[in-house]
C-alpha positions in Angstrom: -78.2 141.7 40.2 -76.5 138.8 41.9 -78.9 136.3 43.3 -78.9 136.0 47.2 -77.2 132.1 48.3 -79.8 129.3 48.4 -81.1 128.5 52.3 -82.0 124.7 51.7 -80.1 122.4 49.6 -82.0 119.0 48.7 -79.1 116.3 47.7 -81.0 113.5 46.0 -78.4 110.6 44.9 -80.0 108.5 42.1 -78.2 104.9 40.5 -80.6 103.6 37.6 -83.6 105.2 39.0 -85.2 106.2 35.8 -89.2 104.5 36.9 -89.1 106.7 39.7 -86.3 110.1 40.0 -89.0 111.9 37.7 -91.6 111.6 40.3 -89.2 112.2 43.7 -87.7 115.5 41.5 -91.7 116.3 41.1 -92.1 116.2 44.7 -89.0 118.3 45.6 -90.0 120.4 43.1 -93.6 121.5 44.5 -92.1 121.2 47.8 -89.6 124.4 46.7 -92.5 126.3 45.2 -94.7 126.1 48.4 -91.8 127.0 50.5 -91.4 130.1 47.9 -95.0 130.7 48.5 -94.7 131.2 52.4 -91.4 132.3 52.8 -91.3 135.0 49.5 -87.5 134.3 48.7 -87.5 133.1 45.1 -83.7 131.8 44.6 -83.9 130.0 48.4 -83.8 126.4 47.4 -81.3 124.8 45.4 -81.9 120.7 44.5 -79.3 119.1 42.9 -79.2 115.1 42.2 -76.2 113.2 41.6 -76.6 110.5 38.8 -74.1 107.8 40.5 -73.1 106.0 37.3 -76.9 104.8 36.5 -76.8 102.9 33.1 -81.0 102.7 32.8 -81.4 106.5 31.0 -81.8 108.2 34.7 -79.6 110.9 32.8 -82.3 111.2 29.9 -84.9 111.6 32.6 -83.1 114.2 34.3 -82.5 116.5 31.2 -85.9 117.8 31.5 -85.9 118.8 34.9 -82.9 120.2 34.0 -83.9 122.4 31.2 -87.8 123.3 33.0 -87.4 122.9 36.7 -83.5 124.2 37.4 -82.3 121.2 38.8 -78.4 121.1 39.1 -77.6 117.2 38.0 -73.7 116.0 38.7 -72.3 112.7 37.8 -70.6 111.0 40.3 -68.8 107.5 38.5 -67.3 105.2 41.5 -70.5 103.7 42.5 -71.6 104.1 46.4 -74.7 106.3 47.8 -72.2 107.6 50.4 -70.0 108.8 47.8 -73.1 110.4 45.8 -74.2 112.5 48.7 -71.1 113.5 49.8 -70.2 115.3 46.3 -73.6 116.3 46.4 -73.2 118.2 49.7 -69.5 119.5 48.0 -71.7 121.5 45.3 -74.4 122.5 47.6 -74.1 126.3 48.8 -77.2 125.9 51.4 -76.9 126.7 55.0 -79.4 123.7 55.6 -78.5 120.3 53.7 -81.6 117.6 53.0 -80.8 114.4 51.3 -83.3 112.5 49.9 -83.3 109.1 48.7 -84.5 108.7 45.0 -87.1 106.4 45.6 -88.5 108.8 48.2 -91.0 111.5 47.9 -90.9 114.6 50.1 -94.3 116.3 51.0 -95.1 119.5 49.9 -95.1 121.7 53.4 -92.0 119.6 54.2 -89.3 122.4 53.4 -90.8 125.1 55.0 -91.4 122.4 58.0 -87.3 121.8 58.1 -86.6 125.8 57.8 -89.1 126.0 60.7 -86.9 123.2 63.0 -83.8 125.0 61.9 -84.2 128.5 62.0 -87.2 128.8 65.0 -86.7 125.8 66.9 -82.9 125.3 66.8 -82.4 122.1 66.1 -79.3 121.0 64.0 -79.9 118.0 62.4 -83.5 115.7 62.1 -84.8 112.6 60.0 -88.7 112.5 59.2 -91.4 109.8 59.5 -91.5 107.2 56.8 -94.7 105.9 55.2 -95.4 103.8 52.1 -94.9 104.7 48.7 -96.4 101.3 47.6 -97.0 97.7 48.1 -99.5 96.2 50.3 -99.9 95.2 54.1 -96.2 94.0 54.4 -94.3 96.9 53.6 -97.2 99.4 55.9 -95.9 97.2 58.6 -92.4 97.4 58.2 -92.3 101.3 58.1 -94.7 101.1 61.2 -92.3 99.2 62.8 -89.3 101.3 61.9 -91.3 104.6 62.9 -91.3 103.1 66.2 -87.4 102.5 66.7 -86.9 105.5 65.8 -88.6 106.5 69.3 -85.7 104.7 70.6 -83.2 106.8 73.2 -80.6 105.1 70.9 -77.6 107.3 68.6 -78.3 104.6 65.8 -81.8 103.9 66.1 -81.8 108.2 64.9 -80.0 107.3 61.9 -82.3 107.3 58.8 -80.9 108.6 55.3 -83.8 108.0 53.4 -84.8 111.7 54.0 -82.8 113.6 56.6 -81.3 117.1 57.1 -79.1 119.0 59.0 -77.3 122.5 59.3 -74.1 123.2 57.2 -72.3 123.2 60.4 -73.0 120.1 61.5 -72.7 118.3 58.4 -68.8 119.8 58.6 -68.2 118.9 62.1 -69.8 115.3 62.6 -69.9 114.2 58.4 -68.4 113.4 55.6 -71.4 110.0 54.8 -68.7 106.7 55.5 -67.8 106.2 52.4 -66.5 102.4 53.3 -69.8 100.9 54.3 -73.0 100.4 52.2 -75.5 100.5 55.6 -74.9 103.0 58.3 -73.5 105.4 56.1 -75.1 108.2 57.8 -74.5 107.0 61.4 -71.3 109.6 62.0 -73.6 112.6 61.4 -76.9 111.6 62.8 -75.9 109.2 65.8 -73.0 111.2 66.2 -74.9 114.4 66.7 -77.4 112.9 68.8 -75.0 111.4 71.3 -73.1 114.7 71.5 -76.1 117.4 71.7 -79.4 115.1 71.9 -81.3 118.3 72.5 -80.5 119.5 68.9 -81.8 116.3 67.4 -85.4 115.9 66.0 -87.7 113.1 64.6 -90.2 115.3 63.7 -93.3 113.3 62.8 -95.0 116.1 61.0 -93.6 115.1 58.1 -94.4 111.8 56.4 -92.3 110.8 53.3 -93.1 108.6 51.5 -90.3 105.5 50.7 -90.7 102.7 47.8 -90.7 99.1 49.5 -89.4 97.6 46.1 -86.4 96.2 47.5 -87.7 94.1 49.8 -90.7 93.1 48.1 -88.6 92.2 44.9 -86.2 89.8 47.2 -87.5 86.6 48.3 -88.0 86.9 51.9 -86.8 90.4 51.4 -88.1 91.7 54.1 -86.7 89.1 56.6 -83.3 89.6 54.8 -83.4 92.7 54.8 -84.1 92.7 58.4 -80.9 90.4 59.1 -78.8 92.3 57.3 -79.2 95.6 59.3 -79.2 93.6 62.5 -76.1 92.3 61.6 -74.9 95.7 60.7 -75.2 96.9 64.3 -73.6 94.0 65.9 -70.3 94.2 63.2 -68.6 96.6 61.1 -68.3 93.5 58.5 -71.9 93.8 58.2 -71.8 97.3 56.7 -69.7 96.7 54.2 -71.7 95.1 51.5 -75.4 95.4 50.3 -76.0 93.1 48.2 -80.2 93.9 47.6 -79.3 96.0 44.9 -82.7 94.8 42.5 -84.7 97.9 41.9 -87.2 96.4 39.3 -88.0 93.3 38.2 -87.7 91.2 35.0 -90.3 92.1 32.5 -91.7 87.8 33.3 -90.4 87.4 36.5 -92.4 89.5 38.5 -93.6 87.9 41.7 -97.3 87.2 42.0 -97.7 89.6 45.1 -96.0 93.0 42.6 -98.6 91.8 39.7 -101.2 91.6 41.7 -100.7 95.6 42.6 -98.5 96.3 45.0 -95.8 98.6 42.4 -96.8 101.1 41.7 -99.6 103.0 44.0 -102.1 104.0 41.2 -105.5 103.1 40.7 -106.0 100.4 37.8 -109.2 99.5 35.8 -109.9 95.4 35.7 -111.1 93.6 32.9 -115.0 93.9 33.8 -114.7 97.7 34.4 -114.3 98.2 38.2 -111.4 100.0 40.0 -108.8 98.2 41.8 -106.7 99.8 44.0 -102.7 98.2 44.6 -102.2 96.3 48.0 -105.9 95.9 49.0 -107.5 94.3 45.7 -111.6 94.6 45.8 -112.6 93.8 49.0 -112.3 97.6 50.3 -115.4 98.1 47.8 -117.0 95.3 49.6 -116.1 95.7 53.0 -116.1 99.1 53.6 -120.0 100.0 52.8 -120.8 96.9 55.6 -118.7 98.9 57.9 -120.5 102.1 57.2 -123.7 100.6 58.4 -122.4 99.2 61.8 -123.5 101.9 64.1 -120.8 101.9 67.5 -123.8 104.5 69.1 -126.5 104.3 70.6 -129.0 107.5 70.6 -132.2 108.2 72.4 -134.1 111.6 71.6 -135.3 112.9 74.9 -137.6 115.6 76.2 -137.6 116.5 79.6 -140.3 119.0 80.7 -140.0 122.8 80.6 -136.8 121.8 78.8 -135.5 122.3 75.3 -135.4 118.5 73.5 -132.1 116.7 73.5 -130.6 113.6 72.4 -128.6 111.7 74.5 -125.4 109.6 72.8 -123.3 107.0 73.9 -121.0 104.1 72.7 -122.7 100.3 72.3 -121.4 97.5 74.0 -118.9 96.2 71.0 -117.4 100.0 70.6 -114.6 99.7 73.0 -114.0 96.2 71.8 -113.3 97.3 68.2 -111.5 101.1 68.6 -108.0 98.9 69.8 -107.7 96.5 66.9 -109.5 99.2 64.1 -106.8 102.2 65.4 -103.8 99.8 65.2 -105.1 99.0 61.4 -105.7 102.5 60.5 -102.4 103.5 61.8 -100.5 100.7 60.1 -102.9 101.8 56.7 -101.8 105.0 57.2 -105.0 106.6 57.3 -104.5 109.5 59.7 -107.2 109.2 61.6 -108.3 107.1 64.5 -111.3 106.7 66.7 -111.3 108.3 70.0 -111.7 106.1 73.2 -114.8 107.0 75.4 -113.6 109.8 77.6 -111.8 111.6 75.1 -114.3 111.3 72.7 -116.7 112.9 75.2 -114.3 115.4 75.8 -113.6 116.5 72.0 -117.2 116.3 71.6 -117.8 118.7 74.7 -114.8 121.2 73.7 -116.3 121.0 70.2 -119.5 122.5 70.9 -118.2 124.7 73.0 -115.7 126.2 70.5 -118.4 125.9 67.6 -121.6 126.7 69.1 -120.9 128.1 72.8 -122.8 125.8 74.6 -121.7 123.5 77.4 -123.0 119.7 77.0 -124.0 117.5 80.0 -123.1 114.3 80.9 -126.1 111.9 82.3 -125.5 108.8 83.6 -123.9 105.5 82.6 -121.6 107.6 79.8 -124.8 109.3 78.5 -123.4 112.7 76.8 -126.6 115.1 76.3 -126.4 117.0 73.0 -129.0 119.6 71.7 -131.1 118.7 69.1 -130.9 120.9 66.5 -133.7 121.4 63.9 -133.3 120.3 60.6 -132.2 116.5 58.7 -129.2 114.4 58.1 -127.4 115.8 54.9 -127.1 112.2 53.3 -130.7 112.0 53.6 -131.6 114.9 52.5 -129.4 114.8 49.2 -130.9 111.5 48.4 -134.7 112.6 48.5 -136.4 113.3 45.3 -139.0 115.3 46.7 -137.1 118.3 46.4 -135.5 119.9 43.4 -131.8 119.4 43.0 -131.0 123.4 43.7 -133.1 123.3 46.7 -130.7 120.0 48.0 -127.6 122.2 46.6 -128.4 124.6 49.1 -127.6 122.0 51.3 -124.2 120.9 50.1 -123.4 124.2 49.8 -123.9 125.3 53.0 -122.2 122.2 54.5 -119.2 123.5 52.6 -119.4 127.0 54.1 -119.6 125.1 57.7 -116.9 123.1 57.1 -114.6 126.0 56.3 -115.6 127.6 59.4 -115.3 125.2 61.3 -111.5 124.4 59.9 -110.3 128.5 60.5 -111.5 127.8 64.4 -108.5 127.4 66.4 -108.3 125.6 69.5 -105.9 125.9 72.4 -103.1 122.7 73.1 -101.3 121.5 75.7 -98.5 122.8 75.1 -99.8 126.3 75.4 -99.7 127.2 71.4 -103.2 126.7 69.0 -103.9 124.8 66.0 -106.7 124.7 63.6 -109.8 122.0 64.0 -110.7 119.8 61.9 -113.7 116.8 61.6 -111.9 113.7 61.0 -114.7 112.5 59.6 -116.4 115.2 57.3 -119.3 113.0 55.1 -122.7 114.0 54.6 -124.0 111.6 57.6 -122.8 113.9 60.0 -124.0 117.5 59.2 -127.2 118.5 60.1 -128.5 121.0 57.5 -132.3 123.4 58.1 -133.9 124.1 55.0 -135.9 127.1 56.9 -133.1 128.6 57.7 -130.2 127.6 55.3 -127.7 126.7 58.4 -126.0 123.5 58.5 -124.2 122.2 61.4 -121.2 119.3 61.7 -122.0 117.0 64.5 -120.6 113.3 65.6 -116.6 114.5 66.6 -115.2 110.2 67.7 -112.9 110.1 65.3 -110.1 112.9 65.3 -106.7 113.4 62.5 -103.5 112.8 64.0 -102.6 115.9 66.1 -99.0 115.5 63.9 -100.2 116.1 60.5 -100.0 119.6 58.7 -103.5 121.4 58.6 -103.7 121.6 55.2 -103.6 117.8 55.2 -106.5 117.2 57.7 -108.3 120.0 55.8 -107.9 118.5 52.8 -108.8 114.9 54.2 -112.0 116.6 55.2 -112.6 117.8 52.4 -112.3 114.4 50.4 -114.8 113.1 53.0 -117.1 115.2 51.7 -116.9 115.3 48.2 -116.7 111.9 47.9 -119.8 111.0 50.0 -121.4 114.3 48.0 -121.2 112.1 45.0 -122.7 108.9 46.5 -125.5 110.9 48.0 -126.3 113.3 45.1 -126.5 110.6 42.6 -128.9 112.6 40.1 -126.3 115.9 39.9 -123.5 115.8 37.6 -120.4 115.6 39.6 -118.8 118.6 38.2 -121.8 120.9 39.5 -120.9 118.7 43.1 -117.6 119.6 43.3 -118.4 123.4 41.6 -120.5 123.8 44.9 -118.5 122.6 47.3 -115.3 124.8 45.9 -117.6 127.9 46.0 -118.8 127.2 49.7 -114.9 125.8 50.8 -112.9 128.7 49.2 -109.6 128.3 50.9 -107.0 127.1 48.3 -105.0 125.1 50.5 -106.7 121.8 51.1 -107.8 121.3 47.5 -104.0 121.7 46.9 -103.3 119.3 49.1 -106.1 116.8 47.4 -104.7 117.3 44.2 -101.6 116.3 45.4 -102.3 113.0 47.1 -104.2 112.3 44.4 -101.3 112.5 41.6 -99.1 110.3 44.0 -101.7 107.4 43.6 -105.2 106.8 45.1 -106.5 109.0 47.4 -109.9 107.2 48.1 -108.9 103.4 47.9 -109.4 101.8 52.1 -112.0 100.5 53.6 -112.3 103.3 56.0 -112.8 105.7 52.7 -115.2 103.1 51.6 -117.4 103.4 54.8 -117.3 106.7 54.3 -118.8 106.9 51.1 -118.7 104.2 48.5 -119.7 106.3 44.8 -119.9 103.9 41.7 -117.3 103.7 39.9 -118.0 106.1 36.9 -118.8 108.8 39.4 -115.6 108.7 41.0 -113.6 108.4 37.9 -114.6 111.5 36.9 -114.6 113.2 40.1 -111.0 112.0 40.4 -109.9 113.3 36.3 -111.8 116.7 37.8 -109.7 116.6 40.6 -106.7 116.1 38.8 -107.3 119.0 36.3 -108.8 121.9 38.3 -111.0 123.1 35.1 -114.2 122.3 36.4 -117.1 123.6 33.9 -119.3 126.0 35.3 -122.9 125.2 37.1 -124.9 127.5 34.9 -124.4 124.4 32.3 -125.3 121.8 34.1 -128.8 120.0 33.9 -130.3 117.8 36.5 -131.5 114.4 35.2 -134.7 115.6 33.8 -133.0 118.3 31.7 -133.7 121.2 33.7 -131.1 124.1 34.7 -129.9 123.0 37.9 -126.9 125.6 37.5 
């Protein structure tokens, strides 16, 4: 039986890519298996990557996605990415083309994203969010700053081939890529389908791939250069002509001091005394981060009013507007996802919250007081960290934050624009569940910080869950951290998030900013092998384990 013609087409153009094709075919890859997952049409995704006369082995690292993955690789000899995607885009048989650049990875939900802006939403032709595949502060901030032009009312500001796609028919009508100019190549098909029909144009920031900054931080001033150059390139066709940045990695001892100090690649390494470094931030996260932890924004005064049940009323300190500015802009430029929610929307989120979670409606007092029940029981962190009871009877605990948590994530809540979406914390740690050992309940509390309404569920989920299992590890520091993270699977049984964990985590570090270090700061063995459990998914089981003293915690 003849198998049905491919839907999406992924174009990946590759010159002497061999350090990084095998991990942007990885990503394509799981993408295409996801998106066979939802949509349940096996043969509907085609990727095919053209090796444009690459003299570094990228053909000896294709053979084995070849041979194991079914990826269609064509050689393409005059040099030119323009010329690469366009035979590319001759082989493909897709309805919906996506080219990729090779030093870019795609998410995983990002294909079935695209088939969803094609095929529900109508739109022709799109380019995605860029974030950093490595380096440090420098190269955050330049895709931070690109991300923003691209809000631009402007044809070429649209124009982005890093990862784009578009419909077969628009590719025909507005393409071929320029094949005379080395920047811009893209601008007939992108600018010139946004001037023409800017209603079936989308930069859809739902999807974040993730781009190597290797060519400017390999330049010196690379980024200023760089800069120049595509300025230049919009003011004169000369400019387009020529790109002459064409280092992808550097000399084995000529490495500038910034790369060897961790900003290539993004993977955790081990220093000479034994403690984790993460690329681009160094230590100090590990230092900073724990201080940060401490600094309380809140203030919080039980009260008891008479004939009336306790409460405990909440509001922000003096400093807390003073920091939320400067910390969001850093968090957004690092990436993190989340931010910290001003005053009134805070108050707001926490009110809808409760409302959703609990079905109670919380009062506000005076002078930005919000009055929140107080419910019986103690602070998870605490609790995990007393000795007084046995490790099962603290399990419970953990356990039944779990089971909250995933509760709390299959709750959907109404938006603005009339449609729903899933919650999810934004800042799911052990210092902010409430758990009753009478009863067995826990309860998430403390809502001011809140994941970027943009991102996929699965990856707030799976940000939440993180949180927890990271600060699970800190807190439960006499339980082996495979009985931690047994628990917390067997409470938090949807399969999606820890997906979506394991993924970040192969791309580099998943814990490694001083926001994750406020959150919870394990030592370093700990987290080692919480991340190698991570990583392999063949936990041991509980009925093993033993808590410090030798007794069967399992």
């Amino acid at each position: 039986m003849k198998r049905p013609p491919p839907l999406i087409s992924v174009v990946i153009p590759a010159r002497n890519e061999a350090a990084l094709i095998a991990s942007t075919v990885g990503s394509v890859l799981r993408a295409r298996d996801r998106y066979r997952e939802v949509c349940c049409d096996g043969g509907a995704v085609e990727v095919i990557v053209v090796d444009n006369a690459s003299d570094d082995g990228t053909a000896d690292v294709l053979v084995r996605h070849t041979a194991e993955g079914g990826v269609l690789v064509a050689t393409c000899s005059p040099r030119g990415a323009a010329r690469a995607r366009n035979l590319g885009a001759r082989l493909a048989s897709g309805r919906m083309l996506v080219f990729l650049d090779a030093d870019t990875r795609l998410p995983p939900g990002a294909l079935v994203r695209i088939a969803e802006l094609v095929d529900e939403q109508g739109y022709e032709a799109g380019i995605t969010r860029l974030g950093a595949l490595d380096g440090g502060w420098r190269v955050r901030c330049w895709w931070a700053f690109w991300n923003a032009v691209r809000r631009l009312p402007l044809p070429r500001a649209k124009a982005m081939p890093a990862c784009m796609f578009c419909t077969r028919e628009a590719f025909d009508e507005f393409g071929p890529f320029d094949e005379r100019v080395a920047i811009g190549e893209e601008w007939p098909i992108l600018a010139g389908l946004y001037r023409t029909r800017p209603r079936r144009f989308v930069y859809d920031q739902a999807i974040t791939a993730l781009s190597s900054g290797r060519r400017m931080e390999l330049q010196h001033f690379g980024y200023t250069r760089t800069f120049a150059r595509y300025v230049w390139a919009v003011l004169s066709f000369r400019g387009r002509l020529d790109y002459p940045d064409h280092i992808r990695h550097a000399p084995r001892d000529s490495t500038p001091r910034r790369l060897k100090e961790g900003a290539l690649p993004t993977v955790p390494r081990t220093t000479a005394d034994g403690e984790r470094s993460w690329p681009g931030f160094g230590r100090w996260p590990a230092l900073l981060g724990p201080w940060l932890g401490k600094l309380r924004m809140h203030a919080i005064e039980p009260r008891q009013a008479p004939g009336r049940p306790p409460t405990i009323a909440k509001r922000r300190r003096w400093f807390g507007p003073l920091l939320i500015g400067p910390g969001n802009l850093y968090l957004r430029l690092q990436g993190s996802g989340v931010r910290v929610l001003p005053g009134a929307e805070w108050r707001a989120r926490e009110r809808a919250l409760h409302r959703a979670l609990h079905g109670i409606e919380l009062e506000t007092g005076p002078r930005g007081w919000l009055i929140l029940p107080r419910w019986p029981g103690v602070v998870l962190a605490d609790h995990a960290r007393s000795r007084l009871d046995p490790a099962p009877a603290r399990l419970r605990g953990l356990d039944a934050a779990g089971r909250a948590l995933r509760d709390l994530h299959r709750v959907e809540m109404p938006r603005a624009d009339g449609g729903c979406e899933r919650l999810s914390h934004g800042d799911a740690t052990l210092r902010n569940v409430l758990f009753d050992p009478g009863t067995g309940e826990a309860r998430w509390f403390d809502f001011d910080t809140a994941h970027d309404p943009g991102l996929a569920p699965a990856w707030r989920h799976g940000d939440d869950l993180r949180a927890l299992v990271y600060s699970a590890v800190e807190s439960f520091a006499d339980v082996p951290v495979a009985l931690l993270l047994l628990t917390v699977r067997d409470a938090y049984v949807d399969s999606g998030p820890w997906e979506q964990l394991r993924d970040r985590l192969a791309r580099g570090a998943l814990h490694r900013s001083p926001l994750h270090f406020a959150q919870a700061c394990p030592p370093d063995g700990r987290r080692r092998e919480l991340e190698s459990l991570l990583l392999r998914g063949d936990w041991p089981s509980g009925s093993l384990m033993e808590d410090a003293d030798g007794r069967s915690i399992g």
